[in-house]
DOMI-407227 format. One record per residue (C-alpha): residue in one letter; x, y, z. Coordinates in nm, 2 decimals. Layout:
N
- A:X:Y:Z;
...
This chain:
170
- X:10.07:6.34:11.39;
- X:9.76:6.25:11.16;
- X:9.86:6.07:10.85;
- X:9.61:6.16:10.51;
- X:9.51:5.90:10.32;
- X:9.52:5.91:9.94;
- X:9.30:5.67:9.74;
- X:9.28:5.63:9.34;
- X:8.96:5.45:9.17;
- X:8.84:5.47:8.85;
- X:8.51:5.49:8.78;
- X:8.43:5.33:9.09;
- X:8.24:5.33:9.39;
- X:8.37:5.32:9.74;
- X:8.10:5.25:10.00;
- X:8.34:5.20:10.28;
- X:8.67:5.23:10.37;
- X:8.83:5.08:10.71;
- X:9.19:5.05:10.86;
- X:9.28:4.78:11.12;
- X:9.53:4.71:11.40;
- X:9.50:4.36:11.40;
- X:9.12:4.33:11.44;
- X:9.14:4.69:11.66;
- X:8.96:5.03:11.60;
- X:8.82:5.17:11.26;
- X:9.08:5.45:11.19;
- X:8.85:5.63:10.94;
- X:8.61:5.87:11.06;
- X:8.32:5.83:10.81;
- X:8.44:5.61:10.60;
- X:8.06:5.54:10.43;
- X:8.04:5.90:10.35;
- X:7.72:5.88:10.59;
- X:7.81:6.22:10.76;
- X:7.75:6.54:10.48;
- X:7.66:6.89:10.57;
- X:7.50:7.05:10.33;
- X:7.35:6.72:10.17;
- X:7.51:6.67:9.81;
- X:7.26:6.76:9.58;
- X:7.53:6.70:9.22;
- X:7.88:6.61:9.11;
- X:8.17:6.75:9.25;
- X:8.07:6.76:9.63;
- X:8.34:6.57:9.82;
- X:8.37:6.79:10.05;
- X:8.06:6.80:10.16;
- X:8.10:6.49:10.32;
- X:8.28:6.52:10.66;
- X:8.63:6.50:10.70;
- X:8.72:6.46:10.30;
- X:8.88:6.60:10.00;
- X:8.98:6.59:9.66;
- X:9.36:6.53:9.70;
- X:9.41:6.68:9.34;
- X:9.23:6.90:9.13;
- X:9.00:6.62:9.04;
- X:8.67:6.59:9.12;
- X:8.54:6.34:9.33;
- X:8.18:6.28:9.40;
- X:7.97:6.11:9.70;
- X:7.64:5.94:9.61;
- X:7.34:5.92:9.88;
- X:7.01:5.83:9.88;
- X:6.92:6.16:9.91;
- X:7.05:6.29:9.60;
- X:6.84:6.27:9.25;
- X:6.88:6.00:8.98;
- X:6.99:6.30:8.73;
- X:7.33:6.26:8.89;
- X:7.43:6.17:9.26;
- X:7.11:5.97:9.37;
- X:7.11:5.60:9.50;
- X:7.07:5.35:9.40;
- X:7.03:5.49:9.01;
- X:7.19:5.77:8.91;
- X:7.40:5.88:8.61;
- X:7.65:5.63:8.58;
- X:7.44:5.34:8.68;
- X:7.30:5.15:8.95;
- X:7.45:5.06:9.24;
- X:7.35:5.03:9.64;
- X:7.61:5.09:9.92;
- X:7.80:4.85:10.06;
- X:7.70:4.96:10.39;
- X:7.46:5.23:10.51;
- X:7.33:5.45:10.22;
- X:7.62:5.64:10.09;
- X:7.94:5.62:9.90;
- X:8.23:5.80:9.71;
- X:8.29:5.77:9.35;
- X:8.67:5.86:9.18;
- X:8.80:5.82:8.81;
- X:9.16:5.66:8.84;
- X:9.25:5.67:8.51;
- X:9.11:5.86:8.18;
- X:9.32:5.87:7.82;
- X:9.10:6.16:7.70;
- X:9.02:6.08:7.34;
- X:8.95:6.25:7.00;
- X:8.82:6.17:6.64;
- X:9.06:6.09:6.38;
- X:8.91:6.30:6.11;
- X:9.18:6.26:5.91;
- X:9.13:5.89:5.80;
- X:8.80:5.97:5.62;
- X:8.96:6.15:5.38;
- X:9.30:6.01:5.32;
- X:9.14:5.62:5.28;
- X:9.35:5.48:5.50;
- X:9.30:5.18:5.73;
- X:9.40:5.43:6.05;
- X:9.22:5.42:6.40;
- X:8.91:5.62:6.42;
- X:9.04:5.79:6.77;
- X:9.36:5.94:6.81;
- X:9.53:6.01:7.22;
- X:9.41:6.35:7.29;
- X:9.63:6.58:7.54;
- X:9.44:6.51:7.87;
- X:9.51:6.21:8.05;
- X:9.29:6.24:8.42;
- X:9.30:6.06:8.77;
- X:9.09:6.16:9.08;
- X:9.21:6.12:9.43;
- X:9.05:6.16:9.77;
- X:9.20:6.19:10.08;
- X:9.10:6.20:10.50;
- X:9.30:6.24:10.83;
- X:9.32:5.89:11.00;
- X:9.18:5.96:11.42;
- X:9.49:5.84:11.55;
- X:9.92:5.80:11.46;
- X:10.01:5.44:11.33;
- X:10.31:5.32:11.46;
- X:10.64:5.28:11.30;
- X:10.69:4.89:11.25;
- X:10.29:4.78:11.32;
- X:10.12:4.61:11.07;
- X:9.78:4.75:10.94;
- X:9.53:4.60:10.75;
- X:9.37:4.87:10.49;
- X:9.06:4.75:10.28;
- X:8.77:4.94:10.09;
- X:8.53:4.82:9.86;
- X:8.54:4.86:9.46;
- X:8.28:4.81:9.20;
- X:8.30:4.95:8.84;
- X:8.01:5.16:8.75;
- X:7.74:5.02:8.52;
- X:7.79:5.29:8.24;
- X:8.22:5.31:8.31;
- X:8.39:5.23:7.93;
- X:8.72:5.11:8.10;
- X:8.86:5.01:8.44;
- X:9.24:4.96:8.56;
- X:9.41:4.66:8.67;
- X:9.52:4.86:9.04;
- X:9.35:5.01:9.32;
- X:9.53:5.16:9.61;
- X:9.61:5.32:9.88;
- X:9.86:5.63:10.02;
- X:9.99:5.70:10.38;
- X:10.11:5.99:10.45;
- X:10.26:6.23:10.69;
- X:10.07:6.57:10.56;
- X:9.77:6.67:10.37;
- X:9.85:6.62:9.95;
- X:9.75:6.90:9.72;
């Protein structure tokens, strides 16, 4: 049985991603987003890198050197400037958006009222790949990835994890 992995960021980048048996075998096939077919030329193109997916209707996004600074390009692109980790790709996720609007409403009333107000969309991205072999009920595994906020992000969350399960999310 292949277990999916589900991972949330926000506004971060992930250049790698690794799971251990005690110092044993990378369990994530391409976990630096190094393998894409068609190369990812914009946003939105998670799937174009081999073996993952959006685990939601989100929409991730993988960065290479081979994309343009416009959007998807490294090391500059939209939301900043970052290199990879490792290698010369990486994944980028929002974990956590309170979708804001204008409080139009306190210009004309004169009151001392917040100039935003909680809109209706609140927004997380998740991604997810098929570890290459079962863990084992009882075994201890060590899971790590790397984080970093983007340069232009105008928040961040206090918690990044990680999701094992049994079947593919959607």
């Amino acid at each position: 049985m292949k277990v999916a992995l589900r991972f949330a960021l926000a506004s971060v980048l992930v250049p790698s991603l690794a799971i251990a048996q005690e110092g044993g075998p990378n369990l994530v096939n391409n976990g630096g987003f190094e393998s894409r077919s068609p190369e990812v030329k914009t946003w939105d193109q998670l799937d174009q890198a081999s073996g993952w997916n959006n685990a939601n209707g989100g929409s991730a996004d993988v960065f290479s050197k081979m994309g343009t600074a416009k959007n998807v390009g490294i090391p500059d692109n939209d939301l900043g400037s970052s290199t990879a980790q490792e290698g010369e790709s990486y994944a980028g996720f929002v974990a956590w958006k309170d979708d804001m609007r204008p409080n139009f409403k306190r210009l004309m009333n004169g009151r001392d009222e917040k100039p935003f107000k909680a809109a209706w969309n609140q927004y997380s991205e998740y991604i997810q790949t098929a570890i290459s072999a079962p863990l084992t009920p009882g075994q201890k595994y060590d899971i790590s990835f790397w984080v970093k906020l983007s340069d232009k992000s105008d928040r961040a969350v206090n918690g990044i994890g990680a999701y094992c399960s049994p079947t593919q999310l959607a």
